[in-house]
N, C-alpha and C positions, 0 to 999 in steps of 0.2 A: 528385425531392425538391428546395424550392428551398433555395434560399441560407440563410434564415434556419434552418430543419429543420437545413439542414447543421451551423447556427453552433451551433444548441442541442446537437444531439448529440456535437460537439466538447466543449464549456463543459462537458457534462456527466460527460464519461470521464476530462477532467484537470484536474478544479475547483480545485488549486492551482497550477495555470501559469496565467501571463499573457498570454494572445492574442493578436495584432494579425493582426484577418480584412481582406481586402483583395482585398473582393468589389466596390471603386470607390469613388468620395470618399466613400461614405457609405452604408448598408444603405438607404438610405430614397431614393441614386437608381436604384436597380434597378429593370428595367421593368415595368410591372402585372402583365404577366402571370404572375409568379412571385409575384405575393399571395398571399397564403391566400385561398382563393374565389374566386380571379379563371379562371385557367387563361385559353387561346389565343382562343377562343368569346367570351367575357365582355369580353376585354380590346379585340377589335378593336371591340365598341359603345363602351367606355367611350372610347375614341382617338376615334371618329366622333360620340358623342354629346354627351359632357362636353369634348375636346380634351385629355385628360390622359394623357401616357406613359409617368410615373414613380410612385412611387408615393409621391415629396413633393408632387408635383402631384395627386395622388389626395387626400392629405391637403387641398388648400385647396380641395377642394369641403367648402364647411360647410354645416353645417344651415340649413332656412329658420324653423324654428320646433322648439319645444321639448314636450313635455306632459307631466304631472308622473305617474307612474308609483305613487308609493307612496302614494296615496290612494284605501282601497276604497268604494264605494260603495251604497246597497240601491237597491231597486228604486224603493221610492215617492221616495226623494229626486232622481230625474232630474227635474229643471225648463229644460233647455235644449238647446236640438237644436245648439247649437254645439259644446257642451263632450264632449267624450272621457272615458268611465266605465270603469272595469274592476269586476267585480261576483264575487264569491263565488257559487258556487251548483252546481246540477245539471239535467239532461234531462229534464223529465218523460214525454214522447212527444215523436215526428218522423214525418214522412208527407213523400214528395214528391206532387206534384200535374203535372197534364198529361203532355203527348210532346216526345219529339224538343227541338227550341232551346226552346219554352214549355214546357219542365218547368224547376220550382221545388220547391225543398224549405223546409218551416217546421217549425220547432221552439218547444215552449213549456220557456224556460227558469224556474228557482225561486231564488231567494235565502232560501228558508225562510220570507218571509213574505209575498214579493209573487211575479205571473211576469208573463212580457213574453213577447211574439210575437218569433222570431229567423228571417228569412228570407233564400236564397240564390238568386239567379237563373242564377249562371254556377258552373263547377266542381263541379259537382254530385257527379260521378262521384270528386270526389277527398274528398270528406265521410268521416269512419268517427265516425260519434254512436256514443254511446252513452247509458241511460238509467243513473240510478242512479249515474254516473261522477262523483266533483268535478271543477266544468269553471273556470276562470280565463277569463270573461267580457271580451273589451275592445273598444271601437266607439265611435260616435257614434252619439246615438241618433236618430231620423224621427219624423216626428207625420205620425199619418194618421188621419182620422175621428175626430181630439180624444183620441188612444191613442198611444201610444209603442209603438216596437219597434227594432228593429235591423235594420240590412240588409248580408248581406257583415258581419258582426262577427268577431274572432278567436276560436277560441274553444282553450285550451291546458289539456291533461290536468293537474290539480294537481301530480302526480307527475313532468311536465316542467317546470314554472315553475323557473328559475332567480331568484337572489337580483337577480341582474344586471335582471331585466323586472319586480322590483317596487318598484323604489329609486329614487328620485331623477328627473331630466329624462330622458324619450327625446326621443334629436333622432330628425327630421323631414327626409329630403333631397330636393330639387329632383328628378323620373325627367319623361322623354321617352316617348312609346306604345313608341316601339323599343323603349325598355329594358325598360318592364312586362312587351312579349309575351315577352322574353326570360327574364324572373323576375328582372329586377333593377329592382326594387322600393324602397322606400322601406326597410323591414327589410332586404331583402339587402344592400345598399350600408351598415347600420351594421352586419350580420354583417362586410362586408371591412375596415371602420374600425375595428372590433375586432381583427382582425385583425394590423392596423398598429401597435396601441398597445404590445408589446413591444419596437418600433424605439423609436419613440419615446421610449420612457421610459429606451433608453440615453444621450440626451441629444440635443437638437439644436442643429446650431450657431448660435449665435445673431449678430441683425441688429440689435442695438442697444446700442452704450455703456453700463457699467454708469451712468455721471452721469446718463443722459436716464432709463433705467429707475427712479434713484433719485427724479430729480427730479420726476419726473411717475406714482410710485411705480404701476409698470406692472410684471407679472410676466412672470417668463421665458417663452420663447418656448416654452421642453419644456414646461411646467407651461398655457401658452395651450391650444396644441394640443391636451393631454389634455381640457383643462375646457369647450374648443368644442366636442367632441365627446362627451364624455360627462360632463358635468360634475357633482359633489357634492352642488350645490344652486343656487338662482339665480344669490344673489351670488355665486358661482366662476364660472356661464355669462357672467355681467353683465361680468367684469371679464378675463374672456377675450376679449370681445370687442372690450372697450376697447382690449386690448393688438394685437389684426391691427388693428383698426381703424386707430389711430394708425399701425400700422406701413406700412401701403397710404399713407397720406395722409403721411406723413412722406418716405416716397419719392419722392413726386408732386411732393412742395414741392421736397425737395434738388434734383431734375432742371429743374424749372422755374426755381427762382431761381440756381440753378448755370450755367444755361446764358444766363438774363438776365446773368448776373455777369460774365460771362466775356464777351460782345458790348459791355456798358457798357466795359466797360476795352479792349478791343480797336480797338473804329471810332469813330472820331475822325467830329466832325459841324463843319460847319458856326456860325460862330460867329455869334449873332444880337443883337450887344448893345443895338445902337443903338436907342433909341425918336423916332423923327423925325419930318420934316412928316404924310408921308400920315396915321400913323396919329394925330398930333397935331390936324390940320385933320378927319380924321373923327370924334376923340370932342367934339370944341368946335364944332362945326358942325353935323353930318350925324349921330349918334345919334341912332334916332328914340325912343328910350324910355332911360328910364336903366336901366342895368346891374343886374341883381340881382346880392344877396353873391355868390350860386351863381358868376352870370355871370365876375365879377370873380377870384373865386379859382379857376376854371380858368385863367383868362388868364395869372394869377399863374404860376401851375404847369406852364404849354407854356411859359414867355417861360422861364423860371429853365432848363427842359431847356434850350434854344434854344441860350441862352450860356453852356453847358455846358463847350462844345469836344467836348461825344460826342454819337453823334447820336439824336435821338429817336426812339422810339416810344412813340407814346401812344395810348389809345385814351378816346373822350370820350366817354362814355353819357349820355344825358338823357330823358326823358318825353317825350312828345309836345310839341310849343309850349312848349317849353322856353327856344330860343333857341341850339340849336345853329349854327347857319347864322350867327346875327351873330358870335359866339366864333370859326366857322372865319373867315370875312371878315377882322374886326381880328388875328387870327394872321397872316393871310395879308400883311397892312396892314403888319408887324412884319417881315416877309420882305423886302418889297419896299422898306422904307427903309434894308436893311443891302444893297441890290443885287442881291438875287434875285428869280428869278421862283416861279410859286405854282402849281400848279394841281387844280382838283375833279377827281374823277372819280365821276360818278353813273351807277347799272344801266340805265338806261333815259333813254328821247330826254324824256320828257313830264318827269325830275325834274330832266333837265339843262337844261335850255329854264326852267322852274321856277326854279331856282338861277340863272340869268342875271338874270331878269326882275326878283328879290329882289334880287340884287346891286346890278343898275345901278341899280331906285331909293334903295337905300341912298347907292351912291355917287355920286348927281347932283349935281355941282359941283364932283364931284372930278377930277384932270386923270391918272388909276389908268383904263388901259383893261384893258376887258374883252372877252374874247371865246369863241369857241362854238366847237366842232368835237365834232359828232355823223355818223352815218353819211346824215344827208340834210344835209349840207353839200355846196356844188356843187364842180366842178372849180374853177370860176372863182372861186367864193370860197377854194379852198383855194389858189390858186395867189399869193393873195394874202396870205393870213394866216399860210403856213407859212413864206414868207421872212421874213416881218416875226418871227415866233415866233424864228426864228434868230439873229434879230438883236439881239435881247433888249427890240423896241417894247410887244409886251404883255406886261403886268405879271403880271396871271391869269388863266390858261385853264381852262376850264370845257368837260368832254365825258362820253362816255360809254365804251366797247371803242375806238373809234377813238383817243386818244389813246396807245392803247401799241402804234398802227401804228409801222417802223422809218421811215418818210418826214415822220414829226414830232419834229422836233429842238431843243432849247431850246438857248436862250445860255447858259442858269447855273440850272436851278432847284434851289430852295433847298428846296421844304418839298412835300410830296404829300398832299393829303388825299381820303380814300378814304370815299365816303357807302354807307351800309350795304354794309360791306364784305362783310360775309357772303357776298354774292352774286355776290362777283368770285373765279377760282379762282388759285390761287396763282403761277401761270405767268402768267398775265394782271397780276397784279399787281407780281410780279417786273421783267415790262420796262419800269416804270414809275422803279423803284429806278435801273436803268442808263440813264436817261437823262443823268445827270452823272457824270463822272470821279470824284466820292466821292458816297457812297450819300446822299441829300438827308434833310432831318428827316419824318417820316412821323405825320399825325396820321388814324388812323381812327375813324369815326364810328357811333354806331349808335342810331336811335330805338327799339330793345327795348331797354326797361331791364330787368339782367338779376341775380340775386341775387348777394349779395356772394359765395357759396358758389362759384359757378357762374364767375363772372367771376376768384376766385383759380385755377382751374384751365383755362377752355377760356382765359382771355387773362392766366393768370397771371405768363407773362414778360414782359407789359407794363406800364408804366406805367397808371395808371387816372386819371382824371377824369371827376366825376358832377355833373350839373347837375341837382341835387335840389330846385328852386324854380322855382315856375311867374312868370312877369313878373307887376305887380299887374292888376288888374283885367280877368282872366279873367274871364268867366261859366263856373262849374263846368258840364259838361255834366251833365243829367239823363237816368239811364238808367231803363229802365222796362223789365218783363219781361210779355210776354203771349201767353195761348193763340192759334196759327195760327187758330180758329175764330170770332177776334175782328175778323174780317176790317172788316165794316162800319162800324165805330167808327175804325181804321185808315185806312182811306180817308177820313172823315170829316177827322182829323185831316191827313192827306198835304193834304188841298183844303185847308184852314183856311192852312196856311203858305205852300202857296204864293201862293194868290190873297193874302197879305203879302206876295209878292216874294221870298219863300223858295224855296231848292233842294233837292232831295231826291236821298238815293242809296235804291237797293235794291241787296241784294247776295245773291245765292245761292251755294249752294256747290259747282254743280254748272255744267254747259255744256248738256250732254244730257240727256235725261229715264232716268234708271235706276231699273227697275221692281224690281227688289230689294231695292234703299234706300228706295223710298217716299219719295222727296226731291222736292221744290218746284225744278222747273230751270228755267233761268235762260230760254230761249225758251218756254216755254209762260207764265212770269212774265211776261216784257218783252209778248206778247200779249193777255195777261190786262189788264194795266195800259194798254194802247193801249185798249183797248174800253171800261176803268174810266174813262180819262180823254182822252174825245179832241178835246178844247178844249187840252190840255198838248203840246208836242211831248218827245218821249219818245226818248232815247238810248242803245246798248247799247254794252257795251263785254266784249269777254272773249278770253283768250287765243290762241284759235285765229284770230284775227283779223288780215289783214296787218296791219305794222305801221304803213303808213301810212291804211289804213281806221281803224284804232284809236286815231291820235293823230286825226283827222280829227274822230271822235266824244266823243273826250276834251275837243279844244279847241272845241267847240259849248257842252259843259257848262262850261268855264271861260269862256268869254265872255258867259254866260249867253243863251247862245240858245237852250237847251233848261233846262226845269225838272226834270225827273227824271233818273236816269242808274242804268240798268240794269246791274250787274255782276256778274263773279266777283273774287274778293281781287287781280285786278293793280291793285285802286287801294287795297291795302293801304297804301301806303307811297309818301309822297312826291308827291300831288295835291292842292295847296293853291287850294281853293276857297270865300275866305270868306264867301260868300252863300249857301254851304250848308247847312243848320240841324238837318235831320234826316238820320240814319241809321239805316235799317230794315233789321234784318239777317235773312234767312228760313233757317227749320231754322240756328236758332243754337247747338244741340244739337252740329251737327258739326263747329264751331271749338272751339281751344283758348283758355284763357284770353286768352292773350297775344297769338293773334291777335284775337281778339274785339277788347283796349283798342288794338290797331293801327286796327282799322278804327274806333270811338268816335275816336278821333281826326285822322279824314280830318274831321272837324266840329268848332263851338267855334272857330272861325278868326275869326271877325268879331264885331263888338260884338255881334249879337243873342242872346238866349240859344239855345242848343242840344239837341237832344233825339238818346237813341239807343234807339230801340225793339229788343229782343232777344223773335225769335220763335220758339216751337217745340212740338211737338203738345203735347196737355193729357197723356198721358202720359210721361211721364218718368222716365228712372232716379236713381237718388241721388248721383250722381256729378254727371248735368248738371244736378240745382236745386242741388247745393253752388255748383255753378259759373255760374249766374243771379245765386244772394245776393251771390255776390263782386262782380260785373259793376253790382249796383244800391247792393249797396254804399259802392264808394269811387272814386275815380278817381284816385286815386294809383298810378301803374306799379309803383313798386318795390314795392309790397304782392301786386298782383295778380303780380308776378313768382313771388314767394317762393310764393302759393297756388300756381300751376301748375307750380313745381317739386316742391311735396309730391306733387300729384292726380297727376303725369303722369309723374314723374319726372325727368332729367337728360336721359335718353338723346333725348328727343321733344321739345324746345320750339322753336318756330316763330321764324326770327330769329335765333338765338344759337348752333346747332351748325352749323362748317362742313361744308362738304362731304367727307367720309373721316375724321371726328371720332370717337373714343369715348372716354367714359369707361368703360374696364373693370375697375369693382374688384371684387375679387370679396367685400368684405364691408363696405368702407364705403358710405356711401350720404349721397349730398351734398343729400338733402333734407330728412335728418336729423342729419347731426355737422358740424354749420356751425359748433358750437364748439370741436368735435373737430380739425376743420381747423386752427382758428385758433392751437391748440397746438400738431398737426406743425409748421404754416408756423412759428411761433415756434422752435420746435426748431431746424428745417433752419436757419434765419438763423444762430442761434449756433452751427453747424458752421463755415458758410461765413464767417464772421467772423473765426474763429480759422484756417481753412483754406480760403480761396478753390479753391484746385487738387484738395482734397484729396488731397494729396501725399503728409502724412507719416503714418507707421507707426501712430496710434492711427486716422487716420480709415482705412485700408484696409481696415476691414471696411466703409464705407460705399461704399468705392470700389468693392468686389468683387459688394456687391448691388443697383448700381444697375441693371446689366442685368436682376438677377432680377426686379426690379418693373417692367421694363420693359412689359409689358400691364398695370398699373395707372395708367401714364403716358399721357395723351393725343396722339396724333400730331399736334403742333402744327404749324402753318404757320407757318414762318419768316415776318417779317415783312418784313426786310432780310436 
């Protein structure tokens, strides 16, 4: 007998005493397996499949969809193979057909004025038809041959229908093959949720202030629960969900900007007041274009951290050709006339090399050195630049992994800035922090512009700055989308630019040829295009490539000694070629948005106008021409961000999740309550406002459930 049996049969024998059962903090944390329904069999899938041990955790597996239960339906009005019917009626005859696995059984069912073919292919043996019997019909219906029928439909003795299966919403739960073969089912998991809802409705404790509840008039957490799962009518499902929802996302924020809150007041940074010669002699001299707004009010907003006295983190988001690079420069500029040193740190040798190259022409005339440490730096060159580095002769240093070796040691650096940091692991970037007796100011950078939803939670304890303006007179790139089988017209166009003087990429998404995929790889392309074109000299470049063979063939393409350049996505990021004009992207079908306007933006670099062909078979699903239209669309990032956070969701976007990231909530969903959020995060502020520590006695219900939302929280990478 479990627990609950025991309480009821208690409650029952001395209905006028007052109870206090103290079966643990609470009936609903006992372990599943004393559910109703569940027993010892049941429980260890539900622990293996769902991750749930208690049966509050049982509770926030919610529904993934709802279907509306008390609408009956006849026969002639089925008009959609989506929509879920339940139907009035009886058997007219049933027959199986075949042997063995190919027996099938069909039934012609009647609603009195219409019938339908009802057919089973599996469980056959567990059928008991009857003819003549009122049957409660429910399914989805098939079209076949321009006919409707059922396949696998439920079919329930009138005489078993319960009021419960014709009323209101049935939820819908998330099952795994495990759980099916077991018979835990989509209906069995709301038989055990049924089951629960006498705990419940003895109260549960609740996780939010009555003010927030009032203020954002949200229903209690006993009254959510009930309505998530079995709710009255929409609006009760609708505003159940409103209420976990905010509650996931409210916790998310309290944790995040709690733990910002608590570092801002804690570490003391570096104080950066001064605006001096260097940075004065580069904006009246050496600017080579003038500043956008954008430009300006980021600078604004590192310099104001700067001379804070705390120390920064910030993180600087911008589109492609944005102008990130000149912003970190004159920050860096701002460093070094308060007497600190500066230094990049980029993934790779070809965008540290890159960032030099940009640098020094920026700063030519200025008397700000600069210098390089990547892993093909020589002995002899380091034996040279690591003493001077210690000495405090270079201003900003510029590398890649090699500068968080312990044999490179600064005089004083002041500020670190981290180029698509994504790509550096936390440890690696850590020994960058302890290069100074106090932690330096940190600005990280990232060319995926990333949505506002996404960026309050994976980088939400940091400061933000968005460079949402492109410099003037860009030529917007033109993207164009076309069938693989338009090969000839393609080439036509590849010869047309370059014999202009133009550069071309192609880029595949493969190395090797895989005959599964049906994919265009990248050596049967790069030989393809030798034979298409062999007046052009033609360069490959892709991962499995040493890394000195691959800068080799990389700087061939940037010197333009070669016209086309054969790739996989390493030259997503950070190869600035601006006599390159077209990019041709093959089986485009198998990037995501976001890498797609990554690579549209290895082009566009130079005054000429720019083009990015997007290729992929004439067949296609409806997911990749949503994702062509976007691509021909706009070329605005932060638009195309927000699309590939709807199509793909949170968990998947290229660029923006780090390494050991999740977001696990288990009912909000940041590609849809991005205003939802913007209420938790308002919320949590006005806790932390009133209660930084969360110390005292009214917030300690905040304080007690921040663990519990602890897997709605993303495992952040400390920054410092």
């Amino acid at each position: 007998m479990s627990p609950c049996d025991i309480e009821r049969n208690i409650v029952s024998a001395f209905p006028t005493r007052n109870i206090l059962f103290l079966w643990g903090p609470r009936m609903l944390d006992k372990e599943i397996t004393y559910c109703k329904n569940v027993g010892s069999r049941r429980a260890d899938i539900l622990r293996k499949e769902l991750g749930v041990d208690t049966a509050a955790e049982l509770l926030e597996v919610y529904p993934y969809k709802y279907i509306d239960r008390s609408r009956f339906y006849y026969i002639h009005e089925i008009e959609d193979e989506d929509t879920y019917v339940q139907i009035k009626g009886e058997i007219l005859e049933y027959h199986a057909m075949g042997i063995g696995k190919a027996q099938r059984m069909s039934a012609m069912f009647s609603d009195g004025q219409s019938q339908i073919e009802l057919v089973w292919f599996k469980g056959i043996q567990y059928l008991k038809l009857q003819t003549g019997v009122p049957y409660l019909l429910f399914g989805k219906p098939s079209r076949f041959n321009r006919t409707y029928n059922f396949v696998h439909p439920e079919l329930t003795p009138m005489d078993k229908v319960t009021p419960q299966m014709v009323s209101g919403l049935e939820p819908y739960y998330n099952t795994t093959e495990r759980m099916k073969n077991a018979g835990l089912n989509s209906k069995a998991l709301r038989v055990i949720m049924a089951g629960l809802m006498p705990d419940v409705e003895r109260g549960l404790p609740e996780t939010l202030q009555a003010d927030i509840l009032q203020r954002y008039h949200l229903m209690s957490r006993t009254e959510a629960m009930q309505q998530i799962h079995f709710p009255r009518d929409t609006r009760s499902m609708q505003k159940a969900r409103e209420r976990l929802k905010f509650e996931e996302l409210f916790y998310n924020q309290l944790s995040i900007l709690g733990r910002a809150s608590a570092r801002r007041q804690k570490t003391d940074g570096f104080v950066m007041s001064v605006v001096g010669r260097h940075f004065n002699y580069f904006y009246k001299n050496l600017l080579p274009f003038p500043l956008t707004n954008a430009q300006k009010r980021v600078i604004k907003e590192i310099h104001a951290d700067m001379k804070s006295g705390k120390q920064m983190n910030r993180l600087l988001q911008g589109d492609v050709g944005s102008g990130k690079t000149l912003v970190a420069l004159m920050v860096a500029l701002l460093v070094i006339d308060n007497g600190y040193q500066a230094c990049i740190m980029a993934p790779t040798e070809i965008l540290a090399n890159q960032h030099l190259a940009t640098l020094q022409k920026f700063l030519k005339g200025s008397d700000v050195r600069v210098e390089l440490l990547t892993g093909s730096t020589t002995k002899k060159q380091r034996a040279e630049l690591l003493p001077a580095l210690e000495r405090g002769e270079i201003d900003l240093l510029i590398g890649t992994h090699a500068l968080i070796e312990d044999t490179v040691q600064f005089a004083n650096v002041g500020l670190v800035i981290v180029d698509e940091q994504h790509r550096f692991g936390v440890a690696q970037r850590a020994k960058l922090w302890s290069k100074n007796i106090r932690p330096p100011h940190v600005l990280v950078m990232t060319a995926t512009p990333i949505p506002r939803t996404l960026a309050m939670t994976v980088y939400g304890d940091l400061q933000v700055s968005v460079i949402d303006e492109l410099p003037p007179g860009r030529k917007p790139i033109q993207t164009y989308h076309y069938s693989n089988l338009r090969r000839k017209s393609i080439n036509e166009f590849i010869t047309k630019q370059v014999d202009m003087g133009r550069q071309v990429y192609v880029v595949y998404p493969l190395i090797q040829e895989n005959e599964e995929l049906d994919l265009a790889d990248l050596e049967n392309g790069y030989n393809t295009l030798v034979q298409t074109f062999p007046n052009y000299r033609i360069s490959m470049v892709h991962g499995k490539m040493k890394a000195a063979d691959k800068e080799a063939h990389m700087q061939r393409f940037v010197s333009g000694e070669t016209q086309i350049l054969v790739a996989t996505t390493v030259i997503e990021v950070g190869v600035n070629v601006p006599n390159a004009s077209v990019m041709i992207v093959e089986d485009a079908q198998r990037f995501g948005l976001s890498q797609l306007h990554q690579l549209r933006g290895r082009v566009g670099r130079g005054a000429d106008q720019s083009y990015c062909v997007l290729l992929t078979p004439p067949q296609m699903s409806a997911d990749t021409r949503k994702r062509m239209e976007i691509m021909t669309a706009t070329n605005d990032g932060f638009r195309i961000a927000e699309a590939d956070l709807e199509l793909r969701g949170p968990g998947d976007l290229d660029g923006t999740m780090q390494s050991g990231m999740a977001l696990d909530f288990k009912i909000a969903n940041l590609a849809t309550d991005g205003q939802l959020l913007q209420i938790a995060r308002e919320a949590a502020n006005s806790v932390l406002d009133d209660d930084p520590e969360l110390s005292t006695a009214y917030t300690q219900v905040y304080r007690d459930n921040l663990a519990k939302f602890k897997s709605a929280v993303v495992e952040y990478r400390e920054i410092s």
